[in-house]
N, C-alpha and C positions, 0 to 999 in steps of 0.2 A: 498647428503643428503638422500639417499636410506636407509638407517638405519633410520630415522627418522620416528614411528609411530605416522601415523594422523586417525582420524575417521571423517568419513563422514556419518552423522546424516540424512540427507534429499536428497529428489533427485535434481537433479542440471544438468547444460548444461553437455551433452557429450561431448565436449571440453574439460570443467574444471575435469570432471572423470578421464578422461585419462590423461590429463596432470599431474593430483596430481600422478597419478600409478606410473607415469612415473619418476618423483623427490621423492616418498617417499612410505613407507610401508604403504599403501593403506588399511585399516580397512573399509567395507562397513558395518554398524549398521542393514538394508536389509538382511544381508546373513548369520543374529544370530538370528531364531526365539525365543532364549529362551535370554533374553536381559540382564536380570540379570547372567546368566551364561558366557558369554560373558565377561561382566565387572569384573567375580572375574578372571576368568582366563588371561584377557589381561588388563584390566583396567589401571595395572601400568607400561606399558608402552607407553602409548599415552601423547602426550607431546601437540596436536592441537587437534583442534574442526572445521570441517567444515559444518555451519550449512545453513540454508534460513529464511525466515519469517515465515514461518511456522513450521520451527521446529530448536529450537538452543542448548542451551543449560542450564537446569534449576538444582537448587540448589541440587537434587538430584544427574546427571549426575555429575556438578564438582566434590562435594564430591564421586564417586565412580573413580577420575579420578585422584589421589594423585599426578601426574605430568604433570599436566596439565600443559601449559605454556601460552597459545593463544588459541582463538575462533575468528576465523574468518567467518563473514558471506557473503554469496550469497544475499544482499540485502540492503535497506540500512533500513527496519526495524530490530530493537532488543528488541523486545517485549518478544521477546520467550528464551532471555539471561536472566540471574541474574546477573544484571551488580553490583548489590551491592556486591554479593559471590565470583565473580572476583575481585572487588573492596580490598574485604578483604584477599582475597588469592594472589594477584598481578598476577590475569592474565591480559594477557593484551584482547582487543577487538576491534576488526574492522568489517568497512562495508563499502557499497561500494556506498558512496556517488554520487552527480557532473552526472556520466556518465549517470545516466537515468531518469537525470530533463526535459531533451527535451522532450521524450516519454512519462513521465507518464502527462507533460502538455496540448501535444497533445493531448493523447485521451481525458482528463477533457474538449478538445473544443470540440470535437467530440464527446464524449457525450451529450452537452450542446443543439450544433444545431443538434444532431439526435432525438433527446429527444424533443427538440421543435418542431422541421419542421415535426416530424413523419417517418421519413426516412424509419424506419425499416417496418412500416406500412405501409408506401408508397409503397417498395417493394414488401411485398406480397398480397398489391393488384392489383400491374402489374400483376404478375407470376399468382394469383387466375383466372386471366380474367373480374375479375368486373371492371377495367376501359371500359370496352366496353359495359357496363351497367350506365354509369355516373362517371363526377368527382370527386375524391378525396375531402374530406372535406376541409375546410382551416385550417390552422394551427396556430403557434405561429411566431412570430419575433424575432428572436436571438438578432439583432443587437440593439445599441440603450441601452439594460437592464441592471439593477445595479446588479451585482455581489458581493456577500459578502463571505470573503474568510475565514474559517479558518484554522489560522497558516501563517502569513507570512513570513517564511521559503524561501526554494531555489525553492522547484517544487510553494508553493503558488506564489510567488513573479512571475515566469516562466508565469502562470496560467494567474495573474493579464496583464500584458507585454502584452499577446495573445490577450487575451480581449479587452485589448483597441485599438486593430486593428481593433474590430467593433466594435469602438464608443462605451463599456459600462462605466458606471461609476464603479468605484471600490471602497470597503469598504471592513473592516476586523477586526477580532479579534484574539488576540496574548495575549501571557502573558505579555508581556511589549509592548508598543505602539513604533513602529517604528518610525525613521524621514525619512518621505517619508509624503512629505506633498502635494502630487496630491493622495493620499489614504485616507478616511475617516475613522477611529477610531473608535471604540465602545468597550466601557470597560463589557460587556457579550456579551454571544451569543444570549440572547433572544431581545437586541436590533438591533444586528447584522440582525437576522434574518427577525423583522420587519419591516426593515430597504430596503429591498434588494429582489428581483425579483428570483436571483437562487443562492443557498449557496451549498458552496464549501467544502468540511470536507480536508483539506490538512494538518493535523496536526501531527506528532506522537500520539504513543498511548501509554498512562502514565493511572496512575492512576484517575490521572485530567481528562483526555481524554477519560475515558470508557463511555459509554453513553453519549456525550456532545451532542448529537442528542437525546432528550430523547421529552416525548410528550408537555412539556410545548414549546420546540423551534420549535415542526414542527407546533404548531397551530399559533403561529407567524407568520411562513414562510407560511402556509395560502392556500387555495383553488387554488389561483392565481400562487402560488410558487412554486418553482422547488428543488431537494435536487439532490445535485453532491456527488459522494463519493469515492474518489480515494486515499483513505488513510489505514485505518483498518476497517474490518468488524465490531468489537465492540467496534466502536466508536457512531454505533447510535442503537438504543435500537431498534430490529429489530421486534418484537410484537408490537411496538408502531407504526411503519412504516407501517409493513401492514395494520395496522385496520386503520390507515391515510387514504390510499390509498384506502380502500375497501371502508371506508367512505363518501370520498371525500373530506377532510379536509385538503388534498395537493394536487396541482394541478400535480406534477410528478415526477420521481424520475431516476438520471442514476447511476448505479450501479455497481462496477469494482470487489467489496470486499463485504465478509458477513461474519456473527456471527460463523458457523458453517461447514467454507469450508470444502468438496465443495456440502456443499446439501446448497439448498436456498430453502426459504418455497412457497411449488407452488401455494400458492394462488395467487404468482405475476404471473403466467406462463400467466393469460387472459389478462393478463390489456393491454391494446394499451398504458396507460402512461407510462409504464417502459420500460427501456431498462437494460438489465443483459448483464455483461459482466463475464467473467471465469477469475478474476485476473489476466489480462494482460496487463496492466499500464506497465510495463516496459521490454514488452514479444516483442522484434525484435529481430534478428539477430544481427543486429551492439551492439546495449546498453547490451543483454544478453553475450556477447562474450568481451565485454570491461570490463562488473562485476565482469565475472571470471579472466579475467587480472589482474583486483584488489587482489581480493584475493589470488590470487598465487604472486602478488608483494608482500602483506602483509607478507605472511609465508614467501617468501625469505629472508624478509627484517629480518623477527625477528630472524629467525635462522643464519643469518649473523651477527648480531649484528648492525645492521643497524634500522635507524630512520623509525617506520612504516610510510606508507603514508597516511593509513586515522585512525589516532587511535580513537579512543572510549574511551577508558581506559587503 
C-alpha cells in the first residue's frame, strides 16, 4: 500500500508516524508552510485523512481533497471532522474508541480526590517547608458525595463504576435516560447540577454541548460544588468559570480541557481550588499506542476492502 497517499493533519504518537511512512506515502501537512499550495499541487492525490481532536478535518480541507476516501482520527473525539461533508461525499470516518475509557476515567477520579483532598497544595507545602511552621488546612471528603455525570456514555458510565468504589451516589444527564436504574435521572443539567456534590462534563461536543456548562448551571452546582471536566474545552463557557471561581460562587473546579488549547486564562494559575491538567485524559503509553493500532487497523481495513472496526460514518 506504499502507493497509497495519506495526509497527516496533527501531531500524533511517533509510533503511529512512522508506522503510517512505513505502509504509505506519508504527506506531513507540518512540512508545507504555504497550506494552500500544498493542496493545489497534491490535493488530488490523497485518498486518507489522519487527523486528533484537535485538528481533523473541516469542510474546507474535504473539498480541497477530490479523493478523499477516509479520515481517520487519533482520538475518539470528532469535533474537528465535518462528519456531515463526509456524510455527503461518502467518506467514510473513524476513531478510536473502547481503548482509552479506563484512562480518561481514571484521571476524572484523580482529579476529583486531588481536587478535594488538596493534593497538589498539599505538595508544595511539603517542598515550600511551611509544614515545619504548622499543619496543613483540612480539606474536603471524596467519599460518600453525589456525583452527577454528564453523558452517560462509555468513559461516563467507566467514571460512574469508580465512584461507587467510594460509596458516591450517582446521578446524570444524557439525551435519553438510560435503564440503569441504581443512576438517578435528571432531564437538564441545571437539575443535574443542583442536584449533586461534583459534576462531571463526559459528554461529546455537538452543538447541543457547547457551553452546557454556562453560568446558570455553575451557580447551581454552587459555592459547595465541584466542576470535573474531562471531555471538551468548550463545553463550559470558560469566562463564566473563571469569574465563578474568582467569585467564589463555586467551590472548585479540575481541569483536563479548555476553550483555547493550549493557552488557559491565568487568572486560574493562583487559586489553590483548581487543578489544570495539559489534555491528558488519555495520555499513557499503553492507551496512546493501542489508539494508533486503531487507526492503522482502520486504514488497512478500508484499503482492503474490509469491515472498519470503529466506523463513524
Amino acid at each position: 500500500m506504499e502507493s497509497i497517499d495519506v495526509l497527516l493533519v496533527a501531531q500524533v504518537l511517533p509510533y503511529l508516524e512512522q508506522e503510517l511512512s512505513k505502509r504509505y506515502n506519508l504527506f506531513r501537512i507540518c512540512d508545507y508552510p504555504q497550506k494552500s499550495q500544498f493542496l493545489t499541487q497534491h490535493g488530488a492525490l490523497i485518498r486518507a485523512v489522519v487527523g486528533n481532536g484537535s485538528c481533523g478535518a473541516d469542510s474546507e480541507l474535504i473539498d480541497a481533497l477530490p479523493n478523499l476516501e477516509i479520515v481517520s482520527s487519533f482520538s475518539v473525539g470528532v469535533d474537528k471532522i465535518d462528519l456531515n461533508k463526509c456524510k455527503e461525499k461518502g467518506i467514510c470516518v473513524t476513531n478510536t474508541p473502547d481503548v482509552l475509557t479506563d484512562d480518561v476515567a481514571d484521571l476524572a477520579i484523580g482529579l476529583m480526590l486531588t481536587l478535594l483532598r488538596r493534593i497538589c497544595e498539599c505538595d508544595r507545602f511539603v517542598r515550600s517547608g511551611d509544614w515545619k511552621h504548622g499543619d496543613y488546612k483540612l480539606t474536603t471528603k471524596f467519599s460518600g458525595k453525589t456525583v452527577g455525570i454528564i453523558g452517560l456514555g462509555r468513559i461516563g458510565t467507566a467514571i460512574a463504576k469508580r465512584a461507587e468504589g467510594f460509596n458516591c451516589s450517582i446521578c446524570y444527564y444524557s439525551r435519553t435516560q438510560k435503564q440503569e436504574p441504581k443512576y438517578k435521572y435528571y432531564p437538564n443539567v441545571v437539575e443535574l447540577a443542583s442536584n449533586c456534590d461534583i459534576l462531571v462534563v463526559a459528554c461529546s461536543l455537538t452543538d447541543e454541548t457547547h457551553h452546557i456548562i454556562n453560568r446558570e448551571v455553575i451557580n447551581a452546582l454552587g459555592p459547595k460544588g465541584f466542576l470535573i471536566n474531562i471531555g471538551r474545552g468548550k463545553h463550559v463557557d470558560e469566562p463564566e468559570l473563571v469569574s465563578a471561581l474568582l467569585e467564589g460562587r463555586l467551590g472548585g473546579a479540575g481541569l483536563d480541557v479548555f476553550e483555547n488549547e493550549p493557552h488557559v486564562p491565568e487568572e486560574l494559575f493562583g487559586l489553590e481550588n483548581v487543578v489544570l491538567l495539559p489534555h491528558v485524559g488519555s495520555g499513557t503509553v499503553e492507551t496512546r499506542t493501542a489508539m494508533a493500532d486503531l487507526v492503522l487497523g482502520n486504514l488497512e481495513a478500508h484499503f482492503l476492502g474490509k469491515p472498519l472496526l470503529t466506523p463513524l460514518v
